[in-house]
C-alpha positions in Angstrom: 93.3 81.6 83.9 93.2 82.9 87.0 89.1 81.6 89.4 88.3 85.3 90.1 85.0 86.0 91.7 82.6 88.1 90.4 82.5 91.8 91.2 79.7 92.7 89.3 76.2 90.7 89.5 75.4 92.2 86.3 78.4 93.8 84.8 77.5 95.0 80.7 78.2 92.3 78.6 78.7 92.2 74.9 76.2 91.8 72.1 77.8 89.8 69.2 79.2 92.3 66.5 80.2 95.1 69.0 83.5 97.0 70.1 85.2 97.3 73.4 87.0 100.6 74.2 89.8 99.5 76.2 92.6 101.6 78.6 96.0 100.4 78.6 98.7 101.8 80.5 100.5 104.1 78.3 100.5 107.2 78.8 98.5 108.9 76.2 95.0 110.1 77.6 92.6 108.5 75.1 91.6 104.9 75.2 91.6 102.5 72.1 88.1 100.9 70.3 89.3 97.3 69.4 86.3 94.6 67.7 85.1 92.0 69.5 85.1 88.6 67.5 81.8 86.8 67.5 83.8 83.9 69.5 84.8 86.3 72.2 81.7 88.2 72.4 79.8 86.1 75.0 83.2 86.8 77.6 83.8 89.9 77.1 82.6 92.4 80.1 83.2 96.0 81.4 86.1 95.8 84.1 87.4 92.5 82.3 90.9 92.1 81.4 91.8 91.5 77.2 95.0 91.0 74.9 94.8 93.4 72.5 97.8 94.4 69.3 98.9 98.2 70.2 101.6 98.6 67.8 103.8 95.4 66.9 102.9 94.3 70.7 100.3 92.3 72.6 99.4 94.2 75.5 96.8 93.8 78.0 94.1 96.4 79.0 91.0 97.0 80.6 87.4 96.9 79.2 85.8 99.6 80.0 82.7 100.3 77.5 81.3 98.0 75.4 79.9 99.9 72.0 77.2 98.3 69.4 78.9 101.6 66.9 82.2 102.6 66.8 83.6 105.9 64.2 87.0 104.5 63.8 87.2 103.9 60.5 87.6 99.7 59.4 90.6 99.7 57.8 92.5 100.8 61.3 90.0 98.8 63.5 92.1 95.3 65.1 90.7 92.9 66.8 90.5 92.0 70.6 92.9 88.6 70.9 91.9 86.9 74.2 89.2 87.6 76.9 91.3 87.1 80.1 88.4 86.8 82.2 84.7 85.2 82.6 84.2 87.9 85.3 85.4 91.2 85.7 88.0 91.6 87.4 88.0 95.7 88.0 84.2 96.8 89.8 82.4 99.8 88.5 83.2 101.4 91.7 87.2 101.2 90.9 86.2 102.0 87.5 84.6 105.6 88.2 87.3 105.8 90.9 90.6 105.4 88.4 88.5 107.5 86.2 88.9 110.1 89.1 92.3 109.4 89.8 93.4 110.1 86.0 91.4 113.6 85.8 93.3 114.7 89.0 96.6 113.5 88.7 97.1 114.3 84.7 98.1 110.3 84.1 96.0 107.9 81.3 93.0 106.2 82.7 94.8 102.9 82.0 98.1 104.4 84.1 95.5 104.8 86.9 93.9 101.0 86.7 97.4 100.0 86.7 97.7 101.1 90.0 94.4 99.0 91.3 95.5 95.7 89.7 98.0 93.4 91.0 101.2 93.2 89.0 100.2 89.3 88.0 97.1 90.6 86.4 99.1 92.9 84.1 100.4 90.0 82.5 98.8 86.7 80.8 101.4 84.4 82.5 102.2 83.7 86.8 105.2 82.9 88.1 104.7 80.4 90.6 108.2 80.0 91.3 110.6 82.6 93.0 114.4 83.7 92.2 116.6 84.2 95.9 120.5 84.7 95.9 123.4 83.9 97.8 127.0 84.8 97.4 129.0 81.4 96.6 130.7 80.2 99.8 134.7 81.4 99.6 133.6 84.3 97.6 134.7 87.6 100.0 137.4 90.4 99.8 139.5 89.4 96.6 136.6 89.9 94.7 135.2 92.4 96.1 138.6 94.2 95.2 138.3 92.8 91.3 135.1 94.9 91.3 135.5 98.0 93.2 136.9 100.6 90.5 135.2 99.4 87.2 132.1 97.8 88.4 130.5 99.3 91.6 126.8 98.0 90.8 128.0 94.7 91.0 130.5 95.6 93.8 127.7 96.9 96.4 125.5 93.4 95.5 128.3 91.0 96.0 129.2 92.9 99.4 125.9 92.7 100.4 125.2 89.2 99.9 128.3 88.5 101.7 127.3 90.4 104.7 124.0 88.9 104.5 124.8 85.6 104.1 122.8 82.5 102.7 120.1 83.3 100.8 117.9 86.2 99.7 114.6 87.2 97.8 116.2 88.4 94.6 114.0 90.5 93.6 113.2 92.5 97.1 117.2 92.7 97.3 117.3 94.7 94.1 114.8 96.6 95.1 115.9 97.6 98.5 119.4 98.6 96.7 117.9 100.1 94.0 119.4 97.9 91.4 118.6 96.5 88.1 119.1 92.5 87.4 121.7 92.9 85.2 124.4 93.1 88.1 123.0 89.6 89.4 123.1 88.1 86.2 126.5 89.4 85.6 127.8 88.0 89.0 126.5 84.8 87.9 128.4 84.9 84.8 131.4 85.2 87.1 130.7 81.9 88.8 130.8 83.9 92.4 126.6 84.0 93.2 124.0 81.1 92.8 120.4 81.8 91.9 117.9 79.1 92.5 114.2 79.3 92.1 111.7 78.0 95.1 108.4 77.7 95.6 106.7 80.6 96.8 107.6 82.2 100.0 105.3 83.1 103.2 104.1 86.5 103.5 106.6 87.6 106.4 103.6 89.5 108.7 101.2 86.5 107.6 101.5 84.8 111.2 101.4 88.4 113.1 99.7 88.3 116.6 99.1 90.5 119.3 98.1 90.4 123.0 96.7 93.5 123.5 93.9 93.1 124.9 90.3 95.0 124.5 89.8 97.8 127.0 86.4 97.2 128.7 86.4 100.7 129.5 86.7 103.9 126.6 87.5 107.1 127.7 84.9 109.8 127.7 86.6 111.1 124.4 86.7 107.8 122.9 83.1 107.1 123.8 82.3 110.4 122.1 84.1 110.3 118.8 83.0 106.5 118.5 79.2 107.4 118.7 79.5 109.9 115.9 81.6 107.8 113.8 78.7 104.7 114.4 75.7 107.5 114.2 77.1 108.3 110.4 77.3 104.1 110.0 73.9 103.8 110.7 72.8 106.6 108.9 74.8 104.8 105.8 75.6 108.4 105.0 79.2 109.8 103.8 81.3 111.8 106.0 85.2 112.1 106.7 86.1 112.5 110.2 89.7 114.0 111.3 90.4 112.1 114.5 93.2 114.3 116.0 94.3 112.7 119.5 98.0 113.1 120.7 99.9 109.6 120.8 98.9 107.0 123.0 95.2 108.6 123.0 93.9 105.5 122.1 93.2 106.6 118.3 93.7 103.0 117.4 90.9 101.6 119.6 88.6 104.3 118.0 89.1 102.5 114.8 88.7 99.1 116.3 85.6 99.4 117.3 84.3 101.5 114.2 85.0 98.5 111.9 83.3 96.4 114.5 80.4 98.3 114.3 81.1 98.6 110.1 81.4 94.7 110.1 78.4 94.4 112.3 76.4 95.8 109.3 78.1 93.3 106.5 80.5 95.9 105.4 83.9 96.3 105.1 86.9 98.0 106.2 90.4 99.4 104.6 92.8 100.4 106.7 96.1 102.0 105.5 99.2 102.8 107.5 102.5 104.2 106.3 104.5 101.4 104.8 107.2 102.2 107.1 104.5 101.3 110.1 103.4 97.9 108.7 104.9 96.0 111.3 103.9 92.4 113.1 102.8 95.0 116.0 100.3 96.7 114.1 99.1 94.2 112.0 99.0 91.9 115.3 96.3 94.4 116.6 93.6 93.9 113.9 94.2 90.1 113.7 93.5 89.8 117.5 90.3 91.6 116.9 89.1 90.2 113.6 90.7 87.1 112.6 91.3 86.6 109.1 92.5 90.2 108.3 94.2 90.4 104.5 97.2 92.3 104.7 98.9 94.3 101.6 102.0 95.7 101.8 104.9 96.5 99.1 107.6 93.4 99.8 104.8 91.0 98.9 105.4 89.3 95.9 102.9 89.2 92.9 101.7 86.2 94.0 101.0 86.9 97.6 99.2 90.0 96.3 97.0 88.0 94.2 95.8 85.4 96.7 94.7 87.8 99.0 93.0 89.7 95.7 91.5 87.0 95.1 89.8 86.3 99.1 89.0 89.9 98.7 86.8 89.2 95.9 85.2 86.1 97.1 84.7 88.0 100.8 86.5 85.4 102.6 88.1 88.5 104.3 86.3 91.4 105.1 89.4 94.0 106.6 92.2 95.3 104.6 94.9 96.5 106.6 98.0 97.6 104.2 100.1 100.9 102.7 99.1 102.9 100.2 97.9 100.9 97.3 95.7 98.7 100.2 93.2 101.9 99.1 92.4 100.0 96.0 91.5 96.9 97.8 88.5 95.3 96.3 86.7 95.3 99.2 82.7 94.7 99.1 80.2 96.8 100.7 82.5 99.5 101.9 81.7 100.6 105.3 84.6 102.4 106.9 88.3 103.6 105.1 91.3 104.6 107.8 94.0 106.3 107.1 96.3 106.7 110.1 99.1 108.9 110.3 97.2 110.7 107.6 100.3 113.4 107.3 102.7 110.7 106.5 104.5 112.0 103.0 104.4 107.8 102.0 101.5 108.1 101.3 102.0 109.7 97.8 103.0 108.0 95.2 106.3 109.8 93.4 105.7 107.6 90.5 102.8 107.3 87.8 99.6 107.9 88.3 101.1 110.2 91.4 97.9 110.1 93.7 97.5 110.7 97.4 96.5 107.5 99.1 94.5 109.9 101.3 92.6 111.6 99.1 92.0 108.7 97.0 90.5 106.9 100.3 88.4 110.4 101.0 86.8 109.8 97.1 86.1 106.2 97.4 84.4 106.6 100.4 82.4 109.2 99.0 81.2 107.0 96.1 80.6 104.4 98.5 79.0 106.2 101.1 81.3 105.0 103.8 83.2 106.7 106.4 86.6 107.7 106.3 88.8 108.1 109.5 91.7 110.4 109.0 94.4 109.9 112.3 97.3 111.2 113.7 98.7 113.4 116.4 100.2 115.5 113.8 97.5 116.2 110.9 98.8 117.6 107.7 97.7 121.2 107.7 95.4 121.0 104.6 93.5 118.4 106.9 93.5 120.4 109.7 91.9 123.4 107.9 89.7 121.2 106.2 88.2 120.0 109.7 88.3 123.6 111.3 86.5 125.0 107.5 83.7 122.7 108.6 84.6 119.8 105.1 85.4 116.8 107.6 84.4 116.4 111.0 87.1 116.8 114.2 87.3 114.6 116.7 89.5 115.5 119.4 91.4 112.9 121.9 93.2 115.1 124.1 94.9 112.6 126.6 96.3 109.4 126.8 95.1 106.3 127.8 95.6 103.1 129.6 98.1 104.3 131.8 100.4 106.5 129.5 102.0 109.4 131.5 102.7 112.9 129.8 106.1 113.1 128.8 108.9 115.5 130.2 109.9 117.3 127.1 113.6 119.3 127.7 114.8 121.2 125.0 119.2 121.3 124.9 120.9 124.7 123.2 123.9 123.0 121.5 125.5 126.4 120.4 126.4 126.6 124.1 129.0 124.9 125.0 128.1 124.2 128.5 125.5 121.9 127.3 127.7 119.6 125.5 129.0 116.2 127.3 132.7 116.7 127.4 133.7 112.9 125.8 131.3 114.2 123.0 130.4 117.3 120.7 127.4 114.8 119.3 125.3 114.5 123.0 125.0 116.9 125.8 125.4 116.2 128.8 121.9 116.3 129.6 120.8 113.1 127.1 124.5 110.9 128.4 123.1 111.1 132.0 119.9 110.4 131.4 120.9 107.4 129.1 122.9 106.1 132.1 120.0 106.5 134.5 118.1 104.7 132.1 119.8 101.4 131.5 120.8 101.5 134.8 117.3 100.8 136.0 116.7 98.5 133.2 114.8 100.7 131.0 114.9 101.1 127.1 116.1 104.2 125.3 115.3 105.0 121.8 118.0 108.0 119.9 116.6 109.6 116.2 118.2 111.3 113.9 116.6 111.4 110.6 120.2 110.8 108.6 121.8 107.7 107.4 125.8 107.1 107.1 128.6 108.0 109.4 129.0 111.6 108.6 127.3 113.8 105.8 130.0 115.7 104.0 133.9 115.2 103.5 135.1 119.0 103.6 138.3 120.5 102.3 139.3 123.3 104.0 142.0 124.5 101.8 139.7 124.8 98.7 136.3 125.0 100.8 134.6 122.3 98.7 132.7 119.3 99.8 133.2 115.8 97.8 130.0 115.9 95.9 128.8 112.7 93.6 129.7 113.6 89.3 126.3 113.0 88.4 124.2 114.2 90.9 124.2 117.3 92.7 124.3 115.8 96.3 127.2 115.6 98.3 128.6 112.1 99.2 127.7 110.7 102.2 130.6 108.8 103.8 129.9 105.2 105.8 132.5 104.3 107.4 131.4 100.3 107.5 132.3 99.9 104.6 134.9 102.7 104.3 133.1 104.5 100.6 131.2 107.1 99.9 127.6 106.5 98.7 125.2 109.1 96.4 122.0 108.8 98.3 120.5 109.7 95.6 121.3 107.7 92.9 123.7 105.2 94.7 126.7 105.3 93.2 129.9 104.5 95.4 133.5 105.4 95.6 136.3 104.9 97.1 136.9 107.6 100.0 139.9 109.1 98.3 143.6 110.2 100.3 143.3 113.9 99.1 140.7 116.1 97.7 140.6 116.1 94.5 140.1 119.5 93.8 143.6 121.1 95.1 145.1 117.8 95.8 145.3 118.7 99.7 145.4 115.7 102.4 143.5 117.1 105.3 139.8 116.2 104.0 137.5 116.6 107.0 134.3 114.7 108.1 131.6 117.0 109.1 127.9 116.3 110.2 126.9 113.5 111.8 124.3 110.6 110.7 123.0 107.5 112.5 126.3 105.1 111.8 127.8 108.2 114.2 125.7 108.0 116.8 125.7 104.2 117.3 129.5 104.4 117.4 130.4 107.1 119.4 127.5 106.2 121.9 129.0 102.4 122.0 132.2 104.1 122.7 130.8 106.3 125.8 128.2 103.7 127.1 130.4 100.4 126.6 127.7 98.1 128.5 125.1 99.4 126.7 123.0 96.8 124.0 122.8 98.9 121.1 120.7 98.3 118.0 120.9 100.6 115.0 117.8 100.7 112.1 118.4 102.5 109.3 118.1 101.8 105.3 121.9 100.7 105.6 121.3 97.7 108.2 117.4 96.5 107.6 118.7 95.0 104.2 115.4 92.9 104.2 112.3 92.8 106.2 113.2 90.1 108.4 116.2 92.1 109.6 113.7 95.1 110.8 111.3 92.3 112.8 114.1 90.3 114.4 115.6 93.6 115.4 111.8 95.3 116.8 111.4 91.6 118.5 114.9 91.4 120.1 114.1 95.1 121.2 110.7 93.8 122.7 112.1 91.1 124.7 114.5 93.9 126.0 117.6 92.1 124.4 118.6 95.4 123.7 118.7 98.7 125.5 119.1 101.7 123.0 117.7 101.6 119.7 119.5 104.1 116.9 117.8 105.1 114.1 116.0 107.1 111.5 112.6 107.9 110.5 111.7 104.0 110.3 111.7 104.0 114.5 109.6 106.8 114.6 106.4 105.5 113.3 104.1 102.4 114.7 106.5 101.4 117.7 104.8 100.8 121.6 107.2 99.1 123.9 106.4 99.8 127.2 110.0 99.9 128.7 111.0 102.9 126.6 111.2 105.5 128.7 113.5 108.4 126.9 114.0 109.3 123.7 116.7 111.5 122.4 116.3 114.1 119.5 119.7 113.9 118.3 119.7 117.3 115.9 116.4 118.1 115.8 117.0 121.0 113.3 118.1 119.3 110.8 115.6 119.5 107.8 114.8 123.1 108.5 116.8 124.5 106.3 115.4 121.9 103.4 114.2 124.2 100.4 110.7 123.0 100.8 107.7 124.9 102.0 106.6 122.1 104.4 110.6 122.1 106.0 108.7 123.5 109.6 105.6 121.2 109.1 107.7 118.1 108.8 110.3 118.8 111.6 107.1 119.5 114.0 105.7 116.5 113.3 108.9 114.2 113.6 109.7 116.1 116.8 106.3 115.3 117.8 105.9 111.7 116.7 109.3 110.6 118.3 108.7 112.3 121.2 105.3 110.1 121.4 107.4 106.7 121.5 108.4 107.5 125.4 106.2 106.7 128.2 103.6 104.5 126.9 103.7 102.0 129.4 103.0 102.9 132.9 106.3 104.6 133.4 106.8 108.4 132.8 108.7 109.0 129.8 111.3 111.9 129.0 112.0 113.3 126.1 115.8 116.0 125.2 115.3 118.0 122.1 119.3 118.7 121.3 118.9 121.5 118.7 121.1 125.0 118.0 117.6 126.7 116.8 116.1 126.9 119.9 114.1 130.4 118.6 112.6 127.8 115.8 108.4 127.6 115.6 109.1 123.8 114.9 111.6 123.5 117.4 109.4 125.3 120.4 105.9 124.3 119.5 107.0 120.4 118.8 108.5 120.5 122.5 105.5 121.6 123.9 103.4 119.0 121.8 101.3 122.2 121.1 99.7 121.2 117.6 96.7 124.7 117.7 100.0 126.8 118.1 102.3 125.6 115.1 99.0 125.3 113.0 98.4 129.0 113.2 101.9 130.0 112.7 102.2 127.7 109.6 98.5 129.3 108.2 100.0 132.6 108.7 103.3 132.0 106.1 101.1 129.8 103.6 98.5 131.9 102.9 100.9 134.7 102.6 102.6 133.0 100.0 99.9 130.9 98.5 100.9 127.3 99.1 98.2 124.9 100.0 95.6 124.9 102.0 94.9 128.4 100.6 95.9 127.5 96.7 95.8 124.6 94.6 99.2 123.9 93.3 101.3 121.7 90.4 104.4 120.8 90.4 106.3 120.3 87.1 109.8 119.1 86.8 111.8 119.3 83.4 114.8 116.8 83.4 117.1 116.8 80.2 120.9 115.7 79.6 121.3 119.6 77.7 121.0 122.0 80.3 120.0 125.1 77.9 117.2 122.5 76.1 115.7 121.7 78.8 115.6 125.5 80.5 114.3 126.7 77.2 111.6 124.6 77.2 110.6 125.1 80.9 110.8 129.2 80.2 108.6 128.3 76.8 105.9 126.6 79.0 106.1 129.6 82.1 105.5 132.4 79.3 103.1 130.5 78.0 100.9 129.7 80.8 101.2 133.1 82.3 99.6 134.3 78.6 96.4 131.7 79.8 96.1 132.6 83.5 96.4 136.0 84.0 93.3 135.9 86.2 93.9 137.2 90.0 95.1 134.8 92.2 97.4 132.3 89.8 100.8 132.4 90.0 103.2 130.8 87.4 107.0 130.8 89.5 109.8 129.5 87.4 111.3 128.1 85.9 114.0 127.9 88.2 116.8 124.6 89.1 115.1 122.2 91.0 116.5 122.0 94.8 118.3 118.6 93.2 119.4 120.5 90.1 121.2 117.7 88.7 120.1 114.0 89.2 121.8 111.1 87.3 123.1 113.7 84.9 120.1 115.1 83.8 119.2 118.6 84.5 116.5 119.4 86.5 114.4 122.6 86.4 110.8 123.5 88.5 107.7 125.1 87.3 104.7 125.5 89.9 101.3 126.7 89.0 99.7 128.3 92.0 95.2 128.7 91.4 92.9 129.7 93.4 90.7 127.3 95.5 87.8 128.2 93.2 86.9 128.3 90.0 86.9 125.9 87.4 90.2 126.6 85.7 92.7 124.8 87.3 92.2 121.3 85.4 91.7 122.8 82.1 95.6 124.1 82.9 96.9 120.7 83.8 94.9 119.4 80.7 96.8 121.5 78.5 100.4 120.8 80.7 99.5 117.4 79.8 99.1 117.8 76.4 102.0 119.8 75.8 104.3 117.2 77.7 102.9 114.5 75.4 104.1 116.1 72.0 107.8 116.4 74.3 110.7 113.3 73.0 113.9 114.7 74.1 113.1 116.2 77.6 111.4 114.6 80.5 108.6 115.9 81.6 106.8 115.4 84.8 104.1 116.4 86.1 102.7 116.2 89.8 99.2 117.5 90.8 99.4 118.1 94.9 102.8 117.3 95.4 104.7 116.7 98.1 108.5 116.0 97.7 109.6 120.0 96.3 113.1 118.4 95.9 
């Protein structure tokens, strides 16, 4: 069905009369013996793809051990339907690494090859044909209104197709708004949307370019880190190297040239970057270097993500540049895996099998005894103690390059209220003049705040309550664009209502401030002023966040607005400031990397000024000036927040000093599904009473209630060594399989404590 090359010169292949043990993705941690028809026999292989019954269903798995005896008895044995494949289409390589992946993140090892394989190889059919939507021309506010109270789902699709306007990919619309299809389909029963089917779209970065030109010249830190990283090449020898160089140090060219010297050799390269940083830019910057570079990212459809599967696996490409699942990448002769912005939180999966992109790429490049760059100004403080402990190398890039100047960082008290611009309680005085300066000498600007919506809460002052949504225990955000109140965080809307509807007072209050705010108050104070804003509200679809980086780049606009997706992957030369809007804001987040993460975001924004030849400045507004964060992000003084974060972790045993386990129990009964969780805590303290372990719950999850379920946390905190913390998440995973009624995750190395 599908002209796969071979992985596998000599994968196993089957004997007539034999068995084939098989993984499918279910989650149940045993894998299924199936007989192999004399007719199928000659076909089958390890890593090969077959339709096999599993209850009254076909499903597909993977092959992965072919058996001339088998103990299950013949009365229960079934037999394998349908080879999929005359070659294997999963390595031994992936093999033993999904094998890994389902040990360490307590998921099935056919959960885990799920994850390797693109979604077209999980089923026996392709779709060669594409669904995009548009709302029907005419179609606007009366029926918006018709849907508003009694079906919102469909209300926030229709409005966003009509805001759009003309077509869009079905599919990555849903997913953007976090819908089902059963809102389209129901707007199509209306007669109000049209749904056609076309042929396959262009990947949208497929055509990416880039001018940047090689430097003739490295620096002498480059030059350094690049000999060790080609001396470990050459030696053909695993290592992991932390390359820690602040932004604009020329990191990028480091990795450039390694996967020359990697592709020099007839190897390969991955290189993964946070999703969010995927842009034409970056990708640009390999293609002008390599060539044919394959590029995996998640808005490509299945088919997209199989032709460039399949060029992998024939070596028509030989560099991988994608997000996190580009680690899977079936690249031959591995020479060299990057992960840049290695601290990036994207790079976890939240969803089954829940594995780190970065340890995953530091595993397979063990196994294939490549070399694994781990990058960014900001290094996730496990990293960072690894390097200093001596497990990966450190390679420091202390300066920038090509011309960057140090930025001026300035750091604004807003509790005072001389620092506050008088037309405005949301920008001192400080950022509105230099903002003028700025676009007065034709310059670019770039303001964060890491907050969608127009403001965060609607207060009532009479009853003290905040308008919070009825089935999640987040207050609503209010966006004044489209004059509702949206659930972040499970999306529901309402109407913004006249009086609160607690005490029935009029005089609900808007307090906070997110980036829809910003972009109008500053349109209001800098009325000349070209102002884009990029947030999860305007980029609708991918195309929206290039034309609006390109328009930017041709300095068609002057100040760009916008949350965390604008402070990853951009260079544009003309930017000269950047404004920290409230840089405090996700300190007070109940989650033991709160500090980490606002370092690094003050850091990384910060880096987005003064990369071209003119000096950049930087205004930190913030009313915790006394913060670690806060101070040591300002001063771009990485050592300094390092130690002060080593100090508070080790004292209360959170990673890098412990290994730890996250378990969330999520149940519609509240008392079922804390009884449960205090079941499991007693229990596990009975089995780990050893020094150093600490079982703390179970408690309400920081989002206690989440489309009506309740939600409560267990963590198991071990020791670094000894061999008892997978037996533990063995049994956790045992015990959560035998569970019907309450939802049971369970998330080895988390990162999201919410």
């Amino acid at each position: 069905l599908f002209d796969l090359a071979p992985l596998e010169v000599a994968a196993p292949r089957a004997p007539a009369g034999c068995y084939a043990r098989v993984a499918l993705n279910r989650p149940v941690q045993r894998e299924f013996t199936y007989a192999l028809p004399a007719g199928l026999a000659p076909r089958a292989a390890v890593g090969g793809r077959v339709a096999v019954p599993f209850g009254a269903r076909r499903s597909i798995g993977v092959i992965v051990e072919l058996e001339r005896e088998t103990d299950v008895p013949a009365a229960r044995l079934k037999d394998v339907l349908a080879v999929l494949d005359d070659e294997p289409v999963v390595g031994s390589e992936l093999l033993g690494l999904t094998r890994w992946i389902a040990e360490r993140y307590a998921c099935s090892w056919g959960e885990a090859l799920a994850a390797v394989l693109p979604a077209t190889l999980k089923r026996e059919g392709v779709r060669r044909r594409v669904p995009r939507i548009r709302a029907k021309p005419g179609i606007g506010a009366l029926e918006l209104e018709e849907l508003r109270a009694r079906h919102p789902e469909q209300h926030r699709l229709l409005r966003t197709l009509v805001e759009l306007g003309g077509y869009s990919p079905l599919r990555e619309l849903l997913r953007s708004l976090k819908l089902s299809e059963s809102p389209a389909m129901s707007l199509r029963k209306r007669g109000w949307v049209e749904i056609e089917f076309v042929e396959e779209l262009a990947d949208p970065l497929a055509g990416s370019s880039s001018s940047k030109k090689r430097p003739e010249v490295l620096s002498s830190p480059q030059t350094h880190a690049l000999a060790r990283i080609c001396a470990r090449l050459d030696e053909r020898r695993n290592a992991t190297f932390l390359v820690h160089g602040v932004t604009g140090s020329g990191k990028t060219e480091v990795y450039l040239r390694a996967i020359e010297h990697a592709l020099s050799q007839g190897r390969g390269a991955i290189v993964l970057v946070p999703e969010i940083a995927l842009t034409p830019q970056t990708v640009g910057w390999f293609r002008a270097r390599f060539g044919e570079v394959c590029v995996l990212h998640s808005r490509m459809s299945d088919l997209q993500r199989l032709s460039e599967w399949k060029r992998l696996q024939a070596s028509l490409v030989r560099v991988v540049v994608g997000a996190r699942s580009a680690v899977f990448a079936p690249v031959r002769e591995l020479g060299v895996i990057v992960v840049d912005e290695e601290h990036e939180p994207s790079f976890k999966q939240e969803s089954v099998p829940r594995y780190h992109a970065r340890d995953v790429a530091i595993e397979r490049a063990r196994r294939a005894g490549a070399v694994c760059l781990l990058g960014s100004a900001t290094p996730a403080l496990e990293s960072w103690h690894a390097a200093k402990s001596g497990a990966y190398e450190l390679l420091n890039l202390p300066e920038r390059v090509g011309g960057g100047k140090p930025c001026t960082v300035q750091v604004v008290d807003m509790r005072l209220d001389g620092e506050r611009a008088r037309a405005s309680a949301l920008f001192s005085r400080l950022l509105l003049h230099f903002l003028g300066e700025t676009i007065f000498h034709r310059e670019q600007a770039i303001l964060f705040l890491n907050r969608r919506g127009f403001v965060p809460v609607l207060y009532c002052p009479g009853c003290q309550t905040t308008l919070a949504c009825g089935h999640c225990s987040t207050a609503l955000t209010f966006h004044r664009r489209i004059a509702r109140l949206v659930c972040h965080t499970c999306c529901r809307e309402r109407d913004v209502p006249a009086a609160c509807p607690t005490c029935s007072r009029p005089n609900l209050r808007p307090v906070g401030v997110g980036s829809e705010k910003v972009e109008s108050e500053l349109a209001k104070l800098l009325p000349g002023a070209r102002i884009a804003r990029m947030d999860s509200d305007t980029m609708r679809r991918r195309e929206d966040y290039e034309n609006t980086l390109a328009a930017f780049e041709r300095h068609e606009l002057d100040v760009l607005v916008g949350t965390q997706m604008i402070a990853k992957g951009l260079d544009f030369p003309r930017v000269t400031l950047v404004g920290i809007v409230a840089a405090d804001q996700a300190l007070n987040m109940p989650d033991f990397r709160a500090e980490e993460r606002t370092f690094q975001l003050i850091a990384q924004v910060a880096g987005r000024a003064g990369r071209g030849t003119r000096p950049g400045r930087v205004v930190v507004q913030t009313s915790n000036t006394e913060n670690a964060a806060i101070r040591c992000g300002a001063r771009g003084d990485y050592a300094a927040m390092a130690r002060h974060l080593e100090h508070s972790r080790r004292e209360l045993a959170y990673p890098p000093f412990a290994r730890l386990c996250r378990v969330v129990f999520e149940d519609a009964d509240t008392e079922r599904g804390l009884g449960l969780a205090q079941r499991w805590v007693a229990e596990l303290k009975a089995r780990v009473a050893d020094e150093g372990w600490k079982i703390e719950g179970a408690s309400p999850a920081p989002l206690a209630l989440v489309r009506g379920k309740h939600r409560f946390n267990l963590l198991v905190k071990a020791p670094l060594t000894g061999p008892g913390f997978e037996p533990v998440i063995a049994w956790l995973v045992e015990q959560a399989q035998k569970e019907s009624r309450t939802e049971v995750r369970i998330d080895v190395d988390p990162v999201s404590m919410m």
